[in-house]
N, CA, C and O atoms as a GROMACS GRO file, in nm:
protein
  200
    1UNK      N    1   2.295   8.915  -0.540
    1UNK     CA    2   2.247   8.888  -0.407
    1UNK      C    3   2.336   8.950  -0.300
    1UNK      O    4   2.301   8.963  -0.182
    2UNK      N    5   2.474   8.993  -0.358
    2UNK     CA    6   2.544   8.987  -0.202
    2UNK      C    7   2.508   9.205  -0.159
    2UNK      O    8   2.570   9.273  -0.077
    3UNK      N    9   2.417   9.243  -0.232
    3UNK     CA   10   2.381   9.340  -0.164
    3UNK      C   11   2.193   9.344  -0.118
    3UNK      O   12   2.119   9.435  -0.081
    4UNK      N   13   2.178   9.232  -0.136
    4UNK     CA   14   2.010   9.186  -0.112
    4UNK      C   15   1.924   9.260  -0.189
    4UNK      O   16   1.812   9.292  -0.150
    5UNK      N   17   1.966   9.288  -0.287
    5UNK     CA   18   1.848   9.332  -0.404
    5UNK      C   19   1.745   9.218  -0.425
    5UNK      O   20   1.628   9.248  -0.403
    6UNK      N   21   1.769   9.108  -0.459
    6UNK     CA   22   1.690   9.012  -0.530
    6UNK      C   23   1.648   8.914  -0.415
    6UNK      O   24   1.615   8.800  -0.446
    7UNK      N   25   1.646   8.962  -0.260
    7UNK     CA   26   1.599   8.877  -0.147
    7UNK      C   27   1.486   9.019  -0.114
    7UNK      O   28   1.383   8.982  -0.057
    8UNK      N   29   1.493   9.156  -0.138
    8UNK     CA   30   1.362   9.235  -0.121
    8UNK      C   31   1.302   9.221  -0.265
    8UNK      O   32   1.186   9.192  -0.294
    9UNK      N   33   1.366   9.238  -0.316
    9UNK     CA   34   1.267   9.171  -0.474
    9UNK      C   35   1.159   9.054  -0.434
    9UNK      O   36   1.037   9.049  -0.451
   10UNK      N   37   1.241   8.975  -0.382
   10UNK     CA   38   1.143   8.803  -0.355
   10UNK      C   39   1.049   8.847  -0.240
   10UNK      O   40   0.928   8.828  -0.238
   11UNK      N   41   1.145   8.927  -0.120
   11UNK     CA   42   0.983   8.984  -0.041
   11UNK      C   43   0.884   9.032  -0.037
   11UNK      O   44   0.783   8.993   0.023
   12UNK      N   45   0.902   9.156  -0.122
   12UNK     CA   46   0.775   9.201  -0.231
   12UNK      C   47   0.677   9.129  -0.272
   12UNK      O   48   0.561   9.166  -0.291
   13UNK      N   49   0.724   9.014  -0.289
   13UNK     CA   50   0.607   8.897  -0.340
   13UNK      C   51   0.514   8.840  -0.213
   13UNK      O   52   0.393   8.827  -0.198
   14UNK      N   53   0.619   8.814  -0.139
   14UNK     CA   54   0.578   8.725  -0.033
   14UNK      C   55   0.472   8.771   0.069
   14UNK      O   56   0.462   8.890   0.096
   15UNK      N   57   0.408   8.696   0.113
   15UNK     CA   58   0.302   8.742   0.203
   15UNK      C   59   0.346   8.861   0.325
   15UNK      O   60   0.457   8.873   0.375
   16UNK      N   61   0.251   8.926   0.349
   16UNK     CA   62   0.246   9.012   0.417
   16UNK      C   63   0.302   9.027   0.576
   16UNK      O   64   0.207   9.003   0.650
   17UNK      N   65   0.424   9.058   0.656
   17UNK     CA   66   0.496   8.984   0.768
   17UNK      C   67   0.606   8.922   0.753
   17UNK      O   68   0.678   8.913   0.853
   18UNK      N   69   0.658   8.856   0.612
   18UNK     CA   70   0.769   8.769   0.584
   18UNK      C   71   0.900   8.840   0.610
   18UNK      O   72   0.892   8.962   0.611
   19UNK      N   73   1.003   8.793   0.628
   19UNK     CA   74   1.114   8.845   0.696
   19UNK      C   75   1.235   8.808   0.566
   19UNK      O   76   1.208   8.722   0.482
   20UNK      N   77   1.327   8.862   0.564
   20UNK     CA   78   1.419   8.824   0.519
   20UNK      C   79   1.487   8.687   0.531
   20UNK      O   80   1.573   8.637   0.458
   21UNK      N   81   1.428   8.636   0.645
   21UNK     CA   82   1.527   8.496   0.627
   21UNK      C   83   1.420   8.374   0.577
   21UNK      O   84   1.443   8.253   0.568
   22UNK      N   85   1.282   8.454   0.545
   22UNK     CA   86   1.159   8.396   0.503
   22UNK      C   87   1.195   8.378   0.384
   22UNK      O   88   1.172   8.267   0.337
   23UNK      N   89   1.281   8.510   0.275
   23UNK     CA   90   1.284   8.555   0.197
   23UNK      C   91   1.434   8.435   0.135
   23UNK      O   92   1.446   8.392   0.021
   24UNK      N   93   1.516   8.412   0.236
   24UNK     CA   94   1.619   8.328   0.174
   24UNK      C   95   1.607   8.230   0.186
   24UNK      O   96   1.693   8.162   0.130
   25UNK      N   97   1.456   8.127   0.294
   25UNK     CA   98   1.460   8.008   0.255
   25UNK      C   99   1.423   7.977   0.155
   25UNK      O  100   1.457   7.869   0.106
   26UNK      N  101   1.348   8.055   0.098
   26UNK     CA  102   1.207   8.052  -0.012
   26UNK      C  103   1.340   8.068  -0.134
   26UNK      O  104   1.321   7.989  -0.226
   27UNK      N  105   1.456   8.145  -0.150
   27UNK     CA  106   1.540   8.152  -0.249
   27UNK      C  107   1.618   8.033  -0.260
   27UNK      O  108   1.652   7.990  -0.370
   28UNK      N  109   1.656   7.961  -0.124
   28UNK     CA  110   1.760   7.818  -0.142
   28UNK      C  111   1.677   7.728  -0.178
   28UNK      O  112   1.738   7.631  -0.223
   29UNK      N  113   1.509   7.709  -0.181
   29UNK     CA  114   1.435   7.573  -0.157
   29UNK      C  115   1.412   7.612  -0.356
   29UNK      O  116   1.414   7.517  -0.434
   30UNK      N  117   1.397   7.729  -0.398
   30UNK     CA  118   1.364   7.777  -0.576
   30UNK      C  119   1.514   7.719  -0.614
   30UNK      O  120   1.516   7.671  -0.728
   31UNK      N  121   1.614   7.716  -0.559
   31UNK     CA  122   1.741   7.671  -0.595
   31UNK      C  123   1.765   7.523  -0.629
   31UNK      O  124   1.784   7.463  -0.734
   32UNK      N  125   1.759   7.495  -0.528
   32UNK     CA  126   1.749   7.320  -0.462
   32UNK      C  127   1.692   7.267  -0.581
   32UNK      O  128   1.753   7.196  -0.660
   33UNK      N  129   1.534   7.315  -0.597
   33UNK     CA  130   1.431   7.267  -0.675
   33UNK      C  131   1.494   7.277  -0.826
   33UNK      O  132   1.451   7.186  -0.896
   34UNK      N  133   1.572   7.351  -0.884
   34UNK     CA  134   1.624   7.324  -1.014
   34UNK      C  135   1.804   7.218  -1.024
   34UNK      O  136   1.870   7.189  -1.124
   35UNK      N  137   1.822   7.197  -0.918
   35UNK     CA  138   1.960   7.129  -0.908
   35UNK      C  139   1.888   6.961  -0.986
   35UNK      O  140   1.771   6.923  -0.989
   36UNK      N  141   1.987   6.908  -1.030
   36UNK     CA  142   1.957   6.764  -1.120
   36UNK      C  143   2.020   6.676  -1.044
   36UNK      O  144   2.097   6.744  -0.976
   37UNK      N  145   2.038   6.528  -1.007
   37UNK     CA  146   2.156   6.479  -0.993
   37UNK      C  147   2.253   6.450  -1.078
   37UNK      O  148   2.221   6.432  -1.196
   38UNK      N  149   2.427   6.439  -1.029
   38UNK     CA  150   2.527   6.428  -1.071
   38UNK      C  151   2.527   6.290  -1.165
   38UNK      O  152   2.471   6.196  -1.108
   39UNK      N  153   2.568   6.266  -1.272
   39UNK     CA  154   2.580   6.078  -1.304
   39UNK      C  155   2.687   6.056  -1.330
   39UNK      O  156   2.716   5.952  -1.389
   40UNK      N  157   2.804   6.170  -1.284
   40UNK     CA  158   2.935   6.152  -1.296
   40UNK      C  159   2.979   6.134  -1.164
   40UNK      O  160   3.075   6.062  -1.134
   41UNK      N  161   2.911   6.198  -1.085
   41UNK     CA  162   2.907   6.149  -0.902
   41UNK      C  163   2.890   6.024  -0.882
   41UNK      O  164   2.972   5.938  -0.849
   42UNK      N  165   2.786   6.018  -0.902
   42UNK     CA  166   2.676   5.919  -0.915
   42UNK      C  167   2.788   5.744  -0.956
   42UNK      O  168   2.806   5.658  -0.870
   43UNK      N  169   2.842   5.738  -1.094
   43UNK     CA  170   2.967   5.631  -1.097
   43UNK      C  171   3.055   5.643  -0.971
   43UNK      O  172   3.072   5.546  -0.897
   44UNK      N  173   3.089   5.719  -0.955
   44UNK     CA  174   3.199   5.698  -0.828
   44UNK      C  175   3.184   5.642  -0.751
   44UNK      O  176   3.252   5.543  -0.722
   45UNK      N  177   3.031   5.712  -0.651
   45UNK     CA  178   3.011   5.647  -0.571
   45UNK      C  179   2.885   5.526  -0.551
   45UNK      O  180   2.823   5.489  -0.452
   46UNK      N  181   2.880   5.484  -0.708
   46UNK     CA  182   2.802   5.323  -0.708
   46UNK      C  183   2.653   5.332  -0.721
   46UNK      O  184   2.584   5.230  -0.720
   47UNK      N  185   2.584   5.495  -0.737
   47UNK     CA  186   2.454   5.479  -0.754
   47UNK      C  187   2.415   5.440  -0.863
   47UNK      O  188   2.476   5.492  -0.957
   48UNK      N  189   2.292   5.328  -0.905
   48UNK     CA  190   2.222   5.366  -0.999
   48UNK      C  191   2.121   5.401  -1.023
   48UNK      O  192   2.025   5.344  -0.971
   49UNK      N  193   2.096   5.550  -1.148
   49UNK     CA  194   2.002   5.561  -1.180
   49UNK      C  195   1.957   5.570  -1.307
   49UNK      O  196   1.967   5.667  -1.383
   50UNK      N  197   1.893   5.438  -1.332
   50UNK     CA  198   1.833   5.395  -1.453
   50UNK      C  199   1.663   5.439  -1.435
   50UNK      O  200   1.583   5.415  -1.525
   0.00000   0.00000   0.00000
């Protein structure tokens, strides 16, 4: 990414007009969307998820 190959890669896809920073929300929200929560965090600070 840090020469934006794979943010015009993702624009290519994207609808017709989309901008590059169209192109990196659409890459942080595909990101976000595979992150899990922590359950080693999660003890520390008292969540549970059962």
């Amino acid at each position: 990414m840090r020469d934006g190959l794979g943010l015009r890669m993702l624009l290519a896809k994207m609808p017709h007009g989309a901008s590059l920073d169209d192109a990196r929300g659409l890459r942080k929200r595909i990101l976000q969307r595979g992150r899990r929560p922590s359950r080693i965090l999660d003890a520390a600070y008292g969540a549970d998820r059962d």
